[in-house]
N, C-alpha and C positions, 0 to 999 in steps of 0.2 A: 342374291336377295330373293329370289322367285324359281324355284325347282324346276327342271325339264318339264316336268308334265303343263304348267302354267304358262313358262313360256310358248311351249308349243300352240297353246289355245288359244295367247294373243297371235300367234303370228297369224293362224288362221282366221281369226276377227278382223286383223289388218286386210286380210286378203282377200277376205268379203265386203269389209268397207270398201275396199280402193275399187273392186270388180262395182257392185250396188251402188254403190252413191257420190264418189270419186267419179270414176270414170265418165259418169252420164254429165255431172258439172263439167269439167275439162272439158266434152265436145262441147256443151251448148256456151260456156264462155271464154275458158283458156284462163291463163292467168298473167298479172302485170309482166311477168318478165320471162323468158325461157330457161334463165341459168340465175338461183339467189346466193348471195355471198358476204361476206366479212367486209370491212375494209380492206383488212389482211387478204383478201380474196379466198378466203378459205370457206367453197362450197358447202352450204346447210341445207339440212334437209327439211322436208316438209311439215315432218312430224315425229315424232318420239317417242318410242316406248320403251317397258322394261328389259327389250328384249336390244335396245342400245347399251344397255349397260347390263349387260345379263353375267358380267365377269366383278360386277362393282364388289370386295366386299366391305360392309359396313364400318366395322375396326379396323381395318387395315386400311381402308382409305379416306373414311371420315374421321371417324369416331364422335366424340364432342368437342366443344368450342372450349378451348383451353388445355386442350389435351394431343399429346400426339397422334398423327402428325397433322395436325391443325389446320387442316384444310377450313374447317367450319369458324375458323376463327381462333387469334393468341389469346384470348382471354375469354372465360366461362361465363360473363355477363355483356360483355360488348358496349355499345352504345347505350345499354339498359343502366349499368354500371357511370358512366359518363360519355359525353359526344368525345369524337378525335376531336383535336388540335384541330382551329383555323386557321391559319399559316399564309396572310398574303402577303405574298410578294412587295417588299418596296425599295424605293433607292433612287435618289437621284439628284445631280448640284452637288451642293457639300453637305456637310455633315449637320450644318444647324437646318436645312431644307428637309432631309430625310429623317431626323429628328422630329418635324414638324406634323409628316406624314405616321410616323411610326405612333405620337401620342394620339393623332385623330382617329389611327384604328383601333389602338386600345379604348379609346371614349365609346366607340361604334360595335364595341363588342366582341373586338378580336385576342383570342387567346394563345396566341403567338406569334412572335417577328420572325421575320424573315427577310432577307438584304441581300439585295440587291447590288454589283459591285461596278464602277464603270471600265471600262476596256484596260486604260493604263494599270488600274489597281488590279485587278484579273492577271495581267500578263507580267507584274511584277515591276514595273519602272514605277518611278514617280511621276508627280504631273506637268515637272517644269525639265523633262527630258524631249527633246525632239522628235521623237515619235507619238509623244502623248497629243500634239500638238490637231486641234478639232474636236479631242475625244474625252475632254476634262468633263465629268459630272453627265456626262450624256446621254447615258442606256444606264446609268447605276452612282450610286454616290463615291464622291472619291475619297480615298482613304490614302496616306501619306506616312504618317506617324501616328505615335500612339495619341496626340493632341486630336487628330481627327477622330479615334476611335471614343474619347471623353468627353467631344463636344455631342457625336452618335448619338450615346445614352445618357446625355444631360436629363436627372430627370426619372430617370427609369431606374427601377430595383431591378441589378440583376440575378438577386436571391429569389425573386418571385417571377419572374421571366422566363420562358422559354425562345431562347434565338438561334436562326438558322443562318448559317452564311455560306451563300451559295459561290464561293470561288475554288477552285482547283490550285494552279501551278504555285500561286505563293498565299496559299492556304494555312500550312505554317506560322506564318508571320501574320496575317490575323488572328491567329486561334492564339497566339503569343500575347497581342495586343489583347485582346477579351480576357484573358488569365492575368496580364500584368494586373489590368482596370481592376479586377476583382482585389487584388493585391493591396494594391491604392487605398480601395474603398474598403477594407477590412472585411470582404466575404470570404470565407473558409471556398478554400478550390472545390472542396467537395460537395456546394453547394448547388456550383454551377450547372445547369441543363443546358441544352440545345445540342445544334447538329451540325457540324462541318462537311462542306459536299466534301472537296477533297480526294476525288476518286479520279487521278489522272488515268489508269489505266482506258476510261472511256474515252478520255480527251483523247490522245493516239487514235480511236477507234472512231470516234465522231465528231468531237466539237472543237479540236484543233487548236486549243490554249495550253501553252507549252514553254518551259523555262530550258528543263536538260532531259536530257534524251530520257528513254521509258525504264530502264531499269534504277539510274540512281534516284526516277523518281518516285519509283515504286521502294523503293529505301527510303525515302525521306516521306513518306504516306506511314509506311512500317513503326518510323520513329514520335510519329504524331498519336499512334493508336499505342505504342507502350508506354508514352511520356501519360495518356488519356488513362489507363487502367489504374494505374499509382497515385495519379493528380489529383482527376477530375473524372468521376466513376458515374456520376450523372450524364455527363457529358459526353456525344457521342463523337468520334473524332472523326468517321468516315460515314459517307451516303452513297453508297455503289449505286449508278445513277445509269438505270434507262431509258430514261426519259428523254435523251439528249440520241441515244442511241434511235428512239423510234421519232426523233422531229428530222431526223436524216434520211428517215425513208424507208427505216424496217420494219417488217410486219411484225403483230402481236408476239408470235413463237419465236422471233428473230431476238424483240426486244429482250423478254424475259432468259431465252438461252444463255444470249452474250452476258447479257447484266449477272445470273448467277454465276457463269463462266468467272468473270471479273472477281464477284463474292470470293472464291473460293482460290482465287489465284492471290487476293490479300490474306486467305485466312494461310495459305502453304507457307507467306510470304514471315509472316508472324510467327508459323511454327518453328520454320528453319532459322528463326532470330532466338530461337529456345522461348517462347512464351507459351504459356500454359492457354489450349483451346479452350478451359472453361474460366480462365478469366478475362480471357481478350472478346471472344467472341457475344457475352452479351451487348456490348457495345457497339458492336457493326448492326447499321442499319441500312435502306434499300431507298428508292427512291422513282417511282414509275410513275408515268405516262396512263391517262382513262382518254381512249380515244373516241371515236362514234359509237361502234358497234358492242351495245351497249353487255351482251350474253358473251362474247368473246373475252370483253373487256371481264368481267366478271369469273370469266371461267381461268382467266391468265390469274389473276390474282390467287384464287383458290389454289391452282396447280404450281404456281410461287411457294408457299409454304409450305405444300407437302414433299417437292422436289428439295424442298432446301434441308425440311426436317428430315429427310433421309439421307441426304446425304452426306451432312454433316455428320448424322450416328457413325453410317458404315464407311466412309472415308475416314472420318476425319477423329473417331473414337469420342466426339460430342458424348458427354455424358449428363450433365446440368440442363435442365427441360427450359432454362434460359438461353443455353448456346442454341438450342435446335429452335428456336421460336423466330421467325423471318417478321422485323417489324416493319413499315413502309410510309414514307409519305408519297401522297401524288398531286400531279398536277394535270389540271386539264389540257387538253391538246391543245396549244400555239399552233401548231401547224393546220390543224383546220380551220381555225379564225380565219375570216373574210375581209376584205378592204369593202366588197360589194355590200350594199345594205348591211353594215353592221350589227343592229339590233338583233339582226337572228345569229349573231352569235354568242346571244343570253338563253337562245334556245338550245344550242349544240353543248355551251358549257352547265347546261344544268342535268340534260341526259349525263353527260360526263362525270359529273358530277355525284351524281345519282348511283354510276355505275364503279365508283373507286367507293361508296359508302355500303351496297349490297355486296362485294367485294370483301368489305374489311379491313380497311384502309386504318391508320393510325394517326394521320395528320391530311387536311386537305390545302391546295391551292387551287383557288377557280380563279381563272383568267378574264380578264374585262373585255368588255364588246367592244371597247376599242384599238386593241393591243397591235392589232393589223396598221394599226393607222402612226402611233404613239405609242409611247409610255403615257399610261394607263391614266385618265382623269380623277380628279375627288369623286366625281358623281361615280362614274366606271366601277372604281374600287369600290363604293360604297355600293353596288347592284351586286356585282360578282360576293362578295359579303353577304349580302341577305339572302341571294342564293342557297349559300350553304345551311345558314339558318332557318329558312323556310323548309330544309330537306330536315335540318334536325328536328323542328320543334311542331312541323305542321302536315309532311305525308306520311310518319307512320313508318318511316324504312329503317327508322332508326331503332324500332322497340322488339323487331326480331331479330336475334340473333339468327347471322346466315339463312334471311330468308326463301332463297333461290335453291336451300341445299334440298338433296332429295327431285328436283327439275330431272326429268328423263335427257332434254335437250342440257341444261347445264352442265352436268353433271358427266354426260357425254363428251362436250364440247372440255371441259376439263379432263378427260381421261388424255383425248386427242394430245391436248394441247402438253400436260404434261412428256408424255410419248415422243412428241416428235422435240420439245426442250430437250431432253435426255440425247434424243440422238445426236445435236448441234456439241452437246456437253462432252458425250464420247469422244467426239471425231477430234476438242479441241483439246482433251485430256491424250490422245492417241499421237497428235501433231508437237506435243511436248511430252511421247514416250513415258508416256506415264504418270507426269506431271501439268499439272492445269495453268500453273502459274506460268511452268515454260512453253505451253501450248499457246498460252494467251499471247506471251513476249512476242512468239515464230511467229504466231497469226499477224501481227502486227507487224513486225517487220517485212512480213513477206504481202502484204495486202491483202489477206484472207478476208476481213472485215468489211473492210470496204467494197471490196468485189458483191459479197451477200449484201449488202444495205444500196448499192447502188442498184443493182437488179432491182430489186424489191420497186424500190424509190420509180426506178424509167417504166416499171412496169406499171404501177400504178396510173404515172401522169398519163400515160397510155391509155388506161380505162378511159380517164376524165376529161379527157382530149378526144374518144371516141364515142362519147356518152354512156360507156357501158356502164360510171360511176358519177352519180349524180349529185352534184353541189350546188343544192338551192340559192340561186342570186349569182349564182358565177356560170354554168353552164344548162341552170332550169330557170324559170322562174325570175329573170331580169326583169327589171325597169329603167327608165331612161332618167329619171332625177337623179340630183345628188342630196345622198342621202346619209353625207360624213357630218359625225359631231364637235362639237365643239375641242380642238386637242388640249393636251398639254404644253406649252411653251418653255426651254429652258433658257432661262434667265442668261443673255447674252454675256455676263460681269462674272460668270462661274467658275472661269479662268484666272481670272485675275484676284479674286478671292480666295481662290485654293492656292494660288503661286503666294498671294502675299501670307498667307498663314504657315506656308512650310517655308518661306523664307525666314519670316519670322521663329519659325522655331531653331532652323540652323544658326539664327544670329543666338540665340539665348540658349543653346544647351553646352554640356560640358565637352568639347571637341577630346579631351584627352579621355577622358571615361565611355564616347563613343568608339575612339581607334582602340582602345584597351576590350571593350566589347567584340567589334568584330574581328579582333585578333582573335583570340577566345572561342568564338565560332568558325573561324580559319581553321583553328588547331584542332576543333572535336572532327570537321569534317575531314580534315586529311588523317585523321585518326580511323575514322570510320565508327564514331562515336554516335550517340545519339545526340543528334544536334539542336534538341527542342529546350531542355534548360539554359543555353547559350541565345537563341535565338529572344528569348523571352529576356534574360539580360538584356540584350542588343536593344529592345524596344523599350523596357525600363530606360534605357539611355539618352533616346528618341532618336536612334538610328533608321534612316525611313526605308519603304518597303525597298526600294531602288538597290539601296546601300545592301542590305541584308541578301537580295537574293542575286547579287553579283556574287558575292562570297562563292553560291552553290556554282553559279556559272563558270567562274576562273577555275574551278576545281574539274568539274565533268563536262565544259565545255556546253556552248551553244546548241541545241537542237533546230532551232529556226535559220542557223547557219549551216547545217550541218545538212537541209534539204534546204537550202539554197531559199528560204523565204526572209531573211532577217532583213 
C-alpha cells in the first residue's frame, strides 16, 4: 500500500520521533509496565505504522465487506443493513420455567433463543436414570421427550424464530425433536432457522461430553448436516465451537486454529460421505469466544474469515461465495467473570462485547454479572441485554462497516494472527498425512490438544498469580464487603416434576410403536445409514433421549467406559 521510497521516510520519522521526543519522556518517567501484552500474552508494540504492514495488499487481503476474502466483513452493509442476532443464553427447571424466561426475553427485545441444556439432557440419559440424580433442571432445562420439547415452545412461532441449542453428544435427538414439533405444528421443515452447536469434535478437545467414541461421532454429526441440507436449509445443523476451546485455557491463536482445524475436518468428513461442498457447506457455522483484549480479539475475528475463505477455495475447490463466507456467533468470556465484586463484570462484558460487534460478529451472547455466582438472575439477563443494545443503538460501532479496518496496529495484529493460525493448521493437516480430519482424530487421541491448551492455561494462572496479569477485584483493586447479588434459586420440586412428566408420558405412549421405532434406528445404524429420519421417528413415538442414544451406544460402545470415567 505505500512504495519503498515512503516507507523508508516513515521509518526515518519514527527514528527521529523515538531519538527527539520518545526517548527524553522514557528517562524523565518510564512507563506503567516493562513488557505490554494480550491476554494471549502475545507482546504488542508501542506503536504502528505503515511500515507494519508494508507486505498488506489491499485485494488480496481486504478487499470489501461482502466480498472475498471477507475479512472486512460477509456482508456489504453489515450492521447498517440490520444489528446481529441477540442470542441470550437460557435454560433451566423444566420446560414450562425456561418457557417463562424465553417469552420474558422476547418481551425485552430479544431476537433470538438460545437454550440452555441441563447435564443429564447434554450427556444423553433421561432424568429418572441414576446418574441424573442432583443434576435435573440445574445448569440448563431438562428435556426428556418430545412432551418437554412442546411444553419449551408453548407459545412461540417457530416460523418466526430463530433458536440455538447448545448441546453436543445427543444433539441429534433434539434437532429431531425441533423438526418433529415443527411436523406437529404444520411448519414446512424448510422454514425452520436456528443453529445446533453439535460439534463433538471440540468436546474430545475441551468440554468433555461424550456418548461414543470420536469417530462414530463424527458420523452421526455428518448425518445431522446431510439429513440439514435436504430438510431444513435454514437451519444450521453444526456450530464448530471455540469458545469452549478458549474457556479451557487457550490463547486467541490456539482458539481460532483448533476451531477452523475442526471446520475443515467436518467439511473432509462430508465430502468423503459424497456431498457436494457447495451445498453442505453454506450451512456450517462458527462459534467463538470475545475475550478482554479487545484489538486481539478483533483481529482473530478478521483473520477467521479470510483463513477460512481461503481455504476452503484452495483445499476444498469451494466455489459458491456462500461456501467460502465464515458466519459466527459469540459469546462473551465466562471465564473472566468474577465471583469478587461482580458488577465489574458488566464492564468486562461490554468491552467484550464491543469487540465481537467491531469484529463482525453475526449473532451475540453477553454473559451476566452474575454468572460466576449462578445461573444468571431476571435482573442479570436483563443488563447483559441492554448491554448489547446500548452498543447497537447508541455508540455508533454499529454504523461502520469494519471500523478498525485500515488500523496499522489492527490490521498487523491480524496478519500475525492469521500466520501463526496457519501454521497450527499445517502441523494438524501433516499429523493426519495430508488430511485434517485425520490429523484432528491422531491429535485427539494422542493428547495433542490438550497438551497446547494446558500450557496456555498454567501459563497464564502463572501471570495472575505473579501479578504480571492484572484482574481488577481479584488480584488489584480488592475490598473487604460482600458484594454478591441477589442469585437465582432452583425450585427444589424440579425433580419431581420432570420425573413425574416422563413418567407420565411412558404410562400414555404406544410401547409397540416405540420398540418398532428403535428397532428401525437399530437397523439404519448397524446399516451404516444415516440415522436422522429414524431418529425423528423414534421421537414422533416419544421414545426419550435415554432410550434413543443407547441404540448409538450398544452399537460403538461406551466412550466414558472406554477411558474409565462412566
Amino acid at each position: 500500500m505505500y512504495d519503498d521510497e515512503e516507507l523508508s521516510a516513515i521509518r526515518e520519522a519514527k527514528a527521529s520521533w523515538e531519538a527527539e521526543t520518545l526517548d527524553p519522556t522514557l528517562d524523565r518517567h518510564g512507563e506503567r509496565n516493562e513488557r505490554f501484552a494480550t491476554v494471549s500474552n502475545r507482546e504488542v508494540d508501542r506503536i504502528y505504522t505503515p511500515d507494519d504492514v508494508a507486505d498488506l495488499d489491499y485485494d488480496e487481503d481486504l478487499g470489501f465487506p461482502g466480498e472475498a476474502p471477507y475479512t472486512r466483513g460477509v456482508y456489504p452493509t453489515m450492521y447498517r443493513g440490520r444489528t446481529w442476532t441477540m442470542r441470550q443464553f437460557a435454560g433451566f427447571g423444566t420446560a414450562e420455567e425456561t418457557n417463562e424466561r424465553f417469552r420474558y426475553l422476547i418481551d425485552e427485545g430479544q431476537t433470538g433463543l438460545s437454550t440452555a441444556f441441563d447435564m443429564p439432557s447434554l450427556m444423553g440419559i433421561d432424568s429418572d436414570d441414576k446418574m441424573s440424580l442432583g443434576e435435573v433442571g440445574k445448569e440448563g432445562v431438562a428435556v426428556d421427550t418430545l412432551r418437554d420439547m412442546e411444553v419449551l415452545f408453548d407459545g412461540i412461532d417457530l416460523a418466526e424464530v430463530s433458536t440455538s441449542f447448545t448441546i453436543n453428544p445427543s444433539a441429534p435427538v433434539i434437532y429431531a425433536m425441533y423438526v418433529a414439533l415443527a411436523d406437529r405444528r404444520g411448519i414446512p421443515r424448510e422454514e425452520l432457522r436456528g443453529t445446533l452447536q453439535n460439534d463433538m469434535l471440540k468436546e474430545f478437545i475441551a468440554q468433555k461430553e461424550w456418548v461414543v467414541p470420536p469417530e462414530p461421532s463424527l458420523e452421526l454429526v455428518t448425518d445431522t448436516i446431510e439429513f440439514a441440507v435436504d430438510e431444513t436449509p435454514k437451519f444450521k445443523p453444526i456450530s464448530v465451537s471455540g469458545y469452549h476451546i478458549r474457556e479451557a485455557g487457550s490463547t486467541a491463536v490456539q482458539e481460532l486454529a483448533f476451531t477452523l482445524a475442526d471446520g475443515f475436518a467436518y467439511v473432509e468428513a462430508c465430502l468423503d460421505r459424497g456431498l457436494d461442498v457447495d451445498a453442505f457447506a453454506p450451512q456450517l457455522s462458527f462459534f467463538f469466544n470475545s475475550h478482554n483484549s479487545l484489538f486481539e480479539e478483533v483481529a482473530k475475528f478478521r483473520a477467521a474469515r479470510r483463513v477460512y475463505a481461503n481455504v476452503m477455495e484452495d483445499w476444498y475447490d469451494a466455489e459458491a461465495e456462500a461456501s467460502k463466507r465464515l458466519k459466527f456467533h459469540t459469546q462473551t468470556a465466562g471465564q473472566s467473570l468474577t465471583a469478587q465484586q461482580p458488577l465489574n463484570n458488566v464492564a468486562r462484558v461490554t468491552v467484550q462485547a464491543l469487540a465481537g460487534v467491531l469484529g463482525g460478529t453475526q449473532s451475540l451472547h453477553t454473559n451476566s454479572f452474575d454468572e460466576a455466582l449462578a445461573l444468571p438472575s431476571e435482573q442479570a439477563v436483563r443488563v447483559a441485554l441492554r448491554t448489547q443494545q446500548i452498543i447497537a443503538e447508541e455508540s455508533g460501532a454499529a454504523d461502520i462497516v469494519d471500523p478498525l479496518g485500515g488500523s496499522f496496529a489492527v490490521e498487523s495484529l491480524t496478519d500475525e494472527t492469521e500466520e501463526e493460525a496457519m501454521e497450527y493448521i499445517e502441523e494438524i493437516r501433516e499429523m493426519g498425512d495430508g488430511s485434517v480430519r485425520d490429523g484432528v482424530l491422531r491429535g485427539i487421541e494422542q493428547g495433542y490438544f490438550h497438551r497446547e491448551i494446558q500450557e496456555s492455561a498454567y501459563e497464564y494462572q502463572e501471570r495472575v498469580d505473579e501479578g504480571e496479569e492484572t484482574v481488577v477485584g481479584v488480584n488489584a483493586y480488592e475490598i473487604d464487603e460482600d458484594t454478591r447479588p441477589d442469585l437465582l434459586k432452583i425450585d427444589e420440586t424440579t425433580r419431581e416434576r420432570q420425573l413425574d412428566r416422563l413418567e407420565s408420558v411412558k404410562a400414555e405412549r404406544d410401547d409397540e410403536a416405540v420398540d418398532a421405532a428403535l428397532g428401525d434406528l437399530r437397523d439404519a445404524v448397524e446399516a451404516g445409514e444415516n440415522a436422522m429420519p429414524e431418529i425423528v421417528a423414534a421421537v414422533k413415538a416419544y421414545a426419550t433421549m435415554g432410550e434413543i442414544m443407547d441404540v448409538f451406544e450398544a452399537e460403538h460402545g461406551s466412550y466414558r467406559e472406554r477411558i474409565g470415567v462412566a
